[in-house]
N, C-alpha and C positions, 0 to 999 in steps of 0.2 A: 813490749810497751815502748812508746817514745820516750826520750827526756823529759817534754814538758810534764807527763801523765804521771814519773817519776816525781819530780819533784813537788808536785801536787800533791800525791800524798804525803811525800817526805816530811812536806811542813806544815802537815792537818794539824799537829800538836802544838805549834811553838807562834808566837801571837803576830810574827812576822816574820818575813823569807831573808832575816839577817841576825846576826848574834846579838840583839839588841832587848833588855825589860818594855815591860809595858810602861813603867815610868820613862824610860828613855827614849822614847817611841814620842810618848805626853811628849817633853819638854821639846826636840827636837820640830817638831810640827809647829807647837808654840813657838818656838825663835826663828824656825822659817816663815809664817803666816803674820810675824808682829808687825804690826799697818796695811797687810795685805787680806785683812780675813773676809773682804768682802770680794776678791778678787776672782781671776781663773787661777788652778792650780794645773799640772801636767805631769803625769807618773809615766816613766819608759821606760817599759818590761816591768809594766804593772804586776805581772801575775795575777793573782787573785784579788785583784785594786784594794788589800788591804790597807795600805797605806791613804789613799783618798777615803775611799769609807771612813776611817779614825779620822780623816780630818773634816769631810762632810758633816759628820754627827757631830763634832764639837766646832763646826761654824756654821751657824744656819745661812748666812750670806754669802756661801762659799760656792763654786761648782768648777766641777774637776773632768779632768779626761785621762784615760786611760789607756796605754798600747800595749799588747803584747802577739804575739804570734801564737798564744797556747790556747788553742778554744774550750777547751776545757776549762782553764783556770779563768778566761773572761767570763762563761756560762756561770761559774763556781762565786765572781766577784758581784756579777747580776742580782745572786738571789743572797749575798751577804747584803747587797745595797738596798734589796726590798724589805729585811726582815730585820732593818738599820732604819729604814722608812728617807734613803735619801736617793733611790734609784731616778729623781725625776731631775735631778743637779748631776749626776755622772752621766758621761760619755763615756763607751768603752770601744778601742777603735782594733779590729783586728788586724795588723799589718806589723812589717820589720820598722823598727826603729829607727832606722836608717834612712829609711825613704819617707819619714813621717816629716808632712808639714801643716799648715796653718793660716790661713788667713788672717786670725787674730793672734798678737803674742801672749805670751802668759805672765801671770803677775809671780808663780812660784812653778820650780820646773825640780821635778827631784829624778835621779838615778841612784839605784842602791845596789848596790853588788851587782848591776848589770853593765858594767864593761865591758865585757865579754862580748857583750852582742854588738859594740861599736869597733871594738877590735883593738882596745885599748882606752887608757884614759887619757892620751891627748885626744884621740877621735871622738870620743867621749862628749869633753868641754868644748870640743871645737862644734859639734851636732846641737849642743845645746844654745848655745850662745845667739843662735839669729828666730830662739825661739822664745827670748826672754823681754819682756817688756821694761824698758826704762824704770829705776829704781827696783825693778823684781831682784829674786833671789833663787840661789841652787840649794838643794839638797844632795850630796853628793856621800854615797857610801863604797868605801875603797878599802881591799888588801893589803896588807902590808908588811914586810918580813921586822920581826920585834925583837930575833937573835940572828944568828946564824944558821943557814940553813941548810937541813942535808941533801945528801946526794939525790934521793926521792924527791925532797922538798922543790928540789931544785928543776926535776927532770919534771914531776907533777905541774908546776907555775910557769916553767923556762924564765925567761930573763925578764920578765915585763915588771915586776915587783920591785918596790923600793923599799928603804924600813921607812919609818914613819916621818924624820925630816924629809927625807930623798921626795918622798909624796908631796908634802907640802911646798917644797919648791921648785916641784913642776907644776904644782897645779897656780904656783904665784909666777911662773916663768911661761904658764899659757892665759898670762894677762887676767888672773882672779885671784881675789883677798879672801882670805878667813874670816870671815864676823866670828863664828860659832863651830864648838865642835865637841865633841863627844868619843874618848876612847875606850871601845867598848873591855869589862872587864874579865878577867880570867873566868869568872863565872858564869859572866854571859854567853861567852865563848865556847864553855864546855854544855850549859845548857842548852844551846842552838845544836851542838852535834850531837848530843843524847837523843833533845828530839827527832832530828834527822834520819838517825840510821833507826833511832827504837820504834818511829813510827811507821816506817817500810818494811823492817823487820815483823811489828805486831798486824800490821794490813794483809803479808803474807802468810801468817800462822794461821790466819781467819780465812784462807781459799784451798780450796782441793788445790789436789797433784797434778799440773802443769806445767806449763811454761811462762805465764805472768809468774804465779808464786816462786818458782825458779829462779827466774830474771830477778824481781824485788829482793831475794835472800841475798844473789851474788853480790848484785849491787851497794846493798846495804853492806855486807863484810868486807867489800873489798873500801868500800870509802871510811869504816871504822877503821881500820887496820892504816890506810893510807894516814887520816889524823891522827891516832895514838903513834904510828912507829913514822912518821913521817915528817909532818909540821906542824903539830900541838905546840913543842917547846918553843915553837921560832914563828907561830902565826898571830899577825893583830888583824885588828879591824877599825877605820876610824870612818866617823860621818863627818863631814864639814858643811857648817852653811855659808855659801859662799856668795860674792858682789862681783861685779865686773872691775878689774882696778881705771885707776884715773887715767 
């Protein structure tokens, strides 16, 4: 199985592809959409365009676009957005993040835990930034080391991780403010990884003896073990809703 197909499952259970409640999720959406709800929104590495869906159905003047590279999880965000009844306001565009652009800017532009696919979070803010419409706003969900971290932790993330000011002052040092933010809690944190690995784990119990159900068990124990002996003690999470500064 590829990664995206992995992580698809991974987070059939858990209400979005970040350590985040479904109240958190609410409000968050609310303080990036507040004077923007009739606007465009923009999700990169939508996954499963959860995140636009949640905010489609609580804006009816809202419509949103969607990128990711995982055709799976776009076919998967397709028919949450029909049986949401807002598939006719979502776009879902299948390409790298990277090379995505636009003719029109966006009134709200979110990236959650997908860094990764920019190569970082200056590349990040820097990709997002000529995709933002005057007065819009970012959603931006980011890593962040919250103790000290072990050797694993270390060798698992390499050097890209800040704790939680180190983040905030590169993201106000590549020319963005904080309106808003959210630090996700110990509990959210542990429920995101329960879901995670128990839902790879229980999708693999439910198939004959192969090589998917193989792949899914390793996978799944080797990412428990990495967070319980790894960086559980020393791992955050923050979202920020962020401006362009002056």
């Amino acid at each position: 199985m590829e990664r995206h197909e992995i992580s698809r499952i991974a987070h059939r259970d858990h209400p979005i592809a970040a350590p985040l409640s479904d109240e958190s999720v609410k409000w968050l959406l609310a303080r990036l959409l507040r004077g923007r709800a009739d606007g465009r929104l923009l999700d990169l590495g939508c996954g499963e365009a959860a995140w636009p869906v949640r905010a489609l159905a609580a804006h009816p003047g809202l419509r949103a676009v969607g990128v990711d590279t995982g055709a799976a999880g776009l076919e998967a965000g397709r028919r949450s957005a029909e049986r949401a009844g807002v598939a006719d306001r979502l776009g879902l565009r299948h390409a790298d993040v990277r090379e995505f652009t636009a003719a029109e800017p966006f009134d709200a532009v979110l990236s959650v835990g997908a860094a990764y696919a920019f190569g970082g979070l200056g590349p990040t803010l820097a990709a997002v930034r000529p995709l933002l419409a005057p007065g819009g706003a970012v959603l931006l969900g980011e890593s962040y080391w919250e103790g000290e971290p072990s050797p694993l932790a270390r060798e698992l993330f390499g050097d890209e991780l800040f704790d939680l000011s180190g983040t905030v002052d590169a993201v106000r040092a590549a020319g963005w403010e904080p309106v808003a933010g959210h630090t996700s809690t110990r509990a959210e944190l542990d429920a995101y990884e329960w879901a995670w690995t128990g839902s790879l784990t229980d999708w693999a119990l439910d198939r004959p003896a192969g090589p998917d159900r193989e792949q899914a068990l390793r996978t799944a124990d080797a990412h428990r073990r990495e967070w319980l002996t790894g960086y559980r003690s020393a791992f955050g999470f923050v979202t920020l809703v962020l401006r362009p500064g002056a």
